[in-house]
N, C-alpha and C positions, 0 to 999 in steps of 0.2 A: 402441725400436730402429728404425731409420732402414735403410728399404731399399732398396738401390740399383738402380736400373733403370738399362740398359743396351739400345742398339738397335746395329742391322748398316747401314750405309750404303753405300752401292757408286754408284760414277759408273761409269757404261759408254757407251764412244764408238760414234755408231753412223751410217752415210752410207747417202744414200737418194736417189736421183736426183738426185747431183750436190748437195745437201746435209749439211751439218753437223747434228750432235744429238747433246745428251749429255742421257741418260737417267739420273732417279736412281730406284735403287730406295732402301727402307727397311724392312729384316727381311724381304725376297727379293718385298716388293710395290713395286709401280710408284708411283710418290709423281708424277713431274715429267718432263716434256720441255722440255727448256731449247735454243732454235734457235728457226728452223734459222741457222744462221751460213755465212758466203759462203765462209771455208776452214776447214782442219784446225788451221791457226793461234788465229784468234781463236777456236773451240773449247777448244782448250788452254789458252787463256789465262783463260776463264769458268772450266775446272775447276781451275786453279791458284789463281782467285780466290776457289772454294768453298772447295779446302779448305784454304788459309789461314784464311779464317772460324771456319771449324768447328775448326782446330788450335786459332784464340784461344779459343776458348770451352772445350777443355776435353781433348773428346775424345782419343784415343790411335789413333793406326795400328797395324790387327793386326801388322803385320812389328815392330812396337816393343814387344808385350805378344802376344805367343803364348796362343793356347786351350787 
């Protein structure tokens, strides 16, 4: 039997003197800070980049498969 492991991902935007950062967490630890970026823009644009990646690969959005 083949067990299926599953993890929690969360990108959270977060500014810091006049700085961009998207932090990832992974199962509610800190994995990654990813910045700083010069606006709120190209920020958005790194975490639309993630999780298009991460869609290809596999994963599922909780708002798509509820707990």
């Amino acid at each position: 039997m083949t067990e299926k492991l599953g993890s929690l991902v969360e990108y959270v935007h977060r500014q810091a003197i006049g700085q961009y950062w998207l932090d990832i967490y992974v199962d509610r630890g800190h994995w990654a800070a990813l910045g700083p970026f010069a606006t709120p823009t190209e920020r958005q644009d790194a975490h639309d980049d993630m999780l298009a990646m991460m869609r290809a690969s596999g994963p599922h959005d909780l708002s798509e498969r509820p707990q």
